[in-house]
C-alpha positions as CSV (number, residue, x, y, z in Angstrom):
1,X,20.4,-4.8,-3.9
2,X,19.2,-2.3,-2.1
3,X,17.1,0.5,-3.2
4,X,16.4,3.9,-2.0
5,X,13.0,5.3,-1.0
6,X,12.9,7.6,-4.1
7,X,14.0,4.8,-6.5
8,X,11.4,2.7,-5.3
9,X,9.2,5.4,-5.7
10,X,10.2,6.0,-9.2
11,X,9.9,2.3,-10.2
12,X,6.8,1.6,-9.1
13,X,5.3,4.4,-10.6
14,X,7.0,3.5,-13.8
15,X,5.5,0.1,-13.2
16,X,1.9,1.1,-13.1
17,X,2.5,3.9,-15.6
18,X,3.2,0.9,-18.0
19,X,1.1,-1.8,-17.2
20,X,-2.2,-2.0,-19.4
21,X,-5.4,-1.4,-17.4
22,X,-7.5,-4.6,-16.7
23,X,-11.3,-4.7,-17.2
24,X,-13.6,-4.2,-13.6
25,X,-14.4,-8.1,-13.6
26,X,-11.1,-9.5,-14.0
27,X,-10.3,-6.9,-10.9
28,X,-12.8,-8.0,-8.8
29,X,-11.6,-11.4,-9.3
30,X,-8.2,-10.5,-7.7
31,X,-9.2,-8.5,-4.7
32,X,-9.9,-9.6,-0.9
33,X,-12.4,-8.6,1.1
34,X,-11.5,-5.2,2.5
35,X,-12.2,-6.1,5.8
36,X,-9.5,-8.1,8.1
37,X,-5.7,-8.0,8.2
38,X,-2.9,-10.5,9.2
39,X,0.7,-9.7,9.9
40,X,3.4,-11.1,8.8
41,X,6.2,-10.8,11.1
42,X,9.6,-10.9,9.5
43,X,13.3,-12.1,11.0
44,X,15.1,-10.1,13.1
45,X,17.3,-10.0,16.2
46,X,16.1,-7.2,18.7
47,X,12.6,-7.6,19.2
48,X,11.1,-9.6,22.3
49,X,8.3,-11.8,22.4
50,X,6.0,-9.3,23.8
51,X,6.9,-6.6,21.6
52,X,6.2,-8.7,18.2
53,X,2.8,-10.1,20.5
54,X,2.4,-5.7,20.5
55,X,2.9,-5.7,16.8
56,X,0.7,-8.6,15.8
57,X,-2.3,-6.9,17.8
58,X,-1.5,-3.3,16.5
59,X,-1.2,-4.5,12.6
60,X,-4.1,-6.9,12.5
61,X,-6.2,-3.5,12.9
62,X,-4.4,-1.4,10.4
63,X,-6.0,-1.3,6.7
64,X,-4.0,-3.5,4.3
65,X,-1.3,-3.2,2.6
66,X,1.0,-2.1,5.2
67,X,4.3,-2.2,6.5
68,X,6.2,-1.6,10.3
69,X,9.4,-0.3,10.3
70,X,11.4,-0.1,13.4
71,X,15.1,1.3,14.2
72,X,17.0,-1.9,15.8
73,X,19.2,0.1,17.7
74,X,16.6,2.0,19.4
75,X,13.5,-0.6,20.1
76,X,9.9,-0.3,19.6
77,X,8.3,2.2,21.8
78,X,9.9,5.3,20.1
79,X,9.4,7.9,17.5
80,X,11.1,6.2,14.6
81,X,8.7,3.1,14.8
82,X,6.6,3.9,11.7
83,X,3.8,2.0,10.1
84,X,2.6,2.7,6.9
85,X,-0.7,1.3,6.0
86,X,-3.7,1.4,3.2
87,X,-1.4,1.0,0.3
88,X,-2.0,-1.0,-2.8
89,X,0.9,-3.5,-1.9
90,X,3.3,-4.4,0.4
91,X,6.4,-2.8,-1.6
92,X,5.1,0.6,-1.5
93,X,3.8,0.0,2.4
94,X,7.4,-0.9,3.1
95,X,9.5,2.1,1.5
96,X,6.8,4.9,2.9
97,X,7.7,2.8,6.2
98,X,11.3,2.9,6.3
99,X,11.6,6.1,4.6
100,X,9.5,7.4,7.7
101,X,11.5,5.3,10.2
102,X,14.8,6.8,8.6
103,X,13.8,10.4,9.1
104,X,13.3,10.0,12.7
105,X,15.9,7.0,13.5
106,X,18.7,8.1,16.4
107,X,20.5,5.0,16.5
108,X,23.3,4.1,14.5
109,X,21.7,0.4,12.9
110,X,19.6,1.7,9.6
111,X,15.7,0.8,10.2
112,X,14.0,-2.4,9.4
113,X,11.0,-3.6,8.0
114,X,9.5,-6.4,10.8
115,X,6.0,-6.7,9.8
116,X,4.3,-6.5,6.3
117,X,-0.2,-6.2,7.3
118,X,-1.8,-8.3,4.2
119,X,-5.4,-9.1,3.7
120,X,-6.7,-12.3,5.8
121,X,-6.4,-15.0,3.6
122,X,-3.8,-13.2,1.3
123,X,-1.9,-15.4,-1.8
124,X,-0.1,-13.1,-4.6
125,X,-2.1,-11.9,-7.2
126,X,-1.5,-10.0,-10.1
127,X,-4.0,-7.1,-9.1
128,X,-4.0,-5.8,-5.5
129,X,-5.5,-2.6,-4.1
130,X,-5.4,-0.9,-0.6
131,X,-8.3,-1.9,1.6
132,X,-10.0,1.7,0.9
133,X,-9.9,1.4,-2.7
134,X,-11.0,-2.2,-2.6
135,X,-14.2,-1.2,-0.1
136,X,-14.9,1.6,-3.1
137,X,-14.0,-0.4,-6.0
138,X,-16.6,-3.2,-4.8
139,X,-18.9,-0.9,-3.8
140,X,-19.3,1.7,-6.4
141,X,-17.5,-0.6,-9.5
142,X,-20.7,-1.8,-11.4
143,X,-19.6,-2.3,-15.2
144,X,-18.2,0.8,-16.6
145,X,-16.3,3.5,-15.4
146,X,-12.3,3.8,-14.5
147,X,-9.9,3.5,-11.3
148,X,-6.7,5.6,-11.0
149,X,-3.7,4.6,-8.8
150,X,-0.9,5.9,-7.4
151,X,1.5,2.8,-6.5
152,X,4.3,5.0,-4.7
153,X,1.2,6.7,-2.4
154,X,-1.6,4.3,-1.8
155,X,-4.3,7.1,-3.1
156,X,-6.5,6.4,-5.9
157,X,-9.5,7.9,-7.9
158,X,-12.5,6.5,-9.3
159,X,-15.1,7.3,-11.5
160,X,-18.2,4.7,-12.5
161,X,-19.1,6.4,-15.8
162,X,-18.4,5.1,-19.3
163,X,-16.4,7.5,-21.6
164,X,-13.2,10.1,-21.7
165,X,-14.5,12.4,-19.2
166,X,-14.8,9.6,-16.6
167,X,-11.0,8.9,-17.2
168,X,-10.4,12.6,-16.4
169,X,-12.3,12.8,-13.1
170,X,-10.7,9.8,-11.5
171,X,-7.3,11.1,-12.7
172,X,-8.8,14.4,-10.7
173,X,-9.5,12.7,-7.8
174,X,-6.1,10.5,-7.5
175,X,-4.0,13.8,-7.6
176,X,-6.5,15.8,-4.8
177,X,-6.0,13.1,-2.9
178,X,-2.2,13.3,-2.9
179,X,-0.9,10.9,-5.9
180,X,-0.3,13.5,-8.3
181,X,2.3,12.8,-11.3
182,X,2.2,8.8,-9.8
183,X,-1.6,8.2,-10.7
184,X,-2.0,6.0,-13.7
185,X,-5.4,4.2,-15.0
186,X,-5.6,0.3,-13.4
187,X,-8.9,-0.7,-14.2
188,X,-11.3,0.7,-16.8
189,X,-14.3,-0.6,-19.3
């Protein structure tokens, strides 16, 4: 089944607007260090050796999660290749990707994702941020306070006070920092 950008959009925010926030230690449990990527290169049929060797270098230096999308038709070194990068998993990395890929794509084969840019080490877990977020999580997280996302954006807002107005300033910063209606509390004690 294939899904468009929008409806991924909508179900991942639909996701993380139902899922019940997790306490700061059981988050810092799930999360990598923020520092390091691998890449994951995917199957496909049109890129050369040398141009998945370019990709390899150019993700491992991208913040995880990310995504590279590139239009088959038209090769790598062109307008429409599009990595997306510093989101809080793969999926959302991959539709900001092709969606960007899309816009700009002048051949006729749709775009494709070829490389999904994890954290080194990475194994699925239930919790994942962006490496930004995990870098201020781990930083600034001591034992109370709260941590906004915004699944379909990457952005999030956090606040490291106990109480209702601590909720309302990391909802604050989410949205100024682009996650508006999609922010939804993911951590909080």
């Amino acid at each position: 089944m294939r899904v468009s950008g929008l409806g991924m959009m909508l179900i991942l925010a639909a996701g993380m607007a139902q899922a019940e926030p997790i306490s700061g230690k059981a988050a810092k449990a799930q999360l990598f260090s923020p520092k390091g990527a691998e890449v994951e290169m995917l199957a496909q049929d049109f890129l050369s050796e040398t141009d998945v060797a370019a990709l390899k270098m150019v993700g491992e230096g991208q913040p995880y999660y990310g995504a590279i999308a590139v239009s088959p038709d038209e090769g790598l070194m062109v307008e429409a290749t599009v990595a997306a990068a510093n989101y809080h998993d793969t999926d959302a990395a991959s539709t900001a990707a092709l969606a960007g890929c899309e816009a700009k794509r002048k051949g006729a084969r749709g775009c494709e994702i070829v490389a999904l840019i994890r954290p080194k080490g990475w194994e699925p877990r239930s919790f994942t941020l962006s490496a930004e977020a995990t870098a201020a999580f781990k930083d600034g997280y001591k034992k109370a306070g709260t941590l906004v996302l915004s699944a379909p954006t990457g952005k999030w807002g956090l606040c490291t006070e106990a109480g209702k107005p601590c909720e309302g300033t990391a909802f604050k910063h989410c949205a100024e920092k682009g996650g508006g209606q999609a922010c939804a509390i993911a951590v909080q004690d």
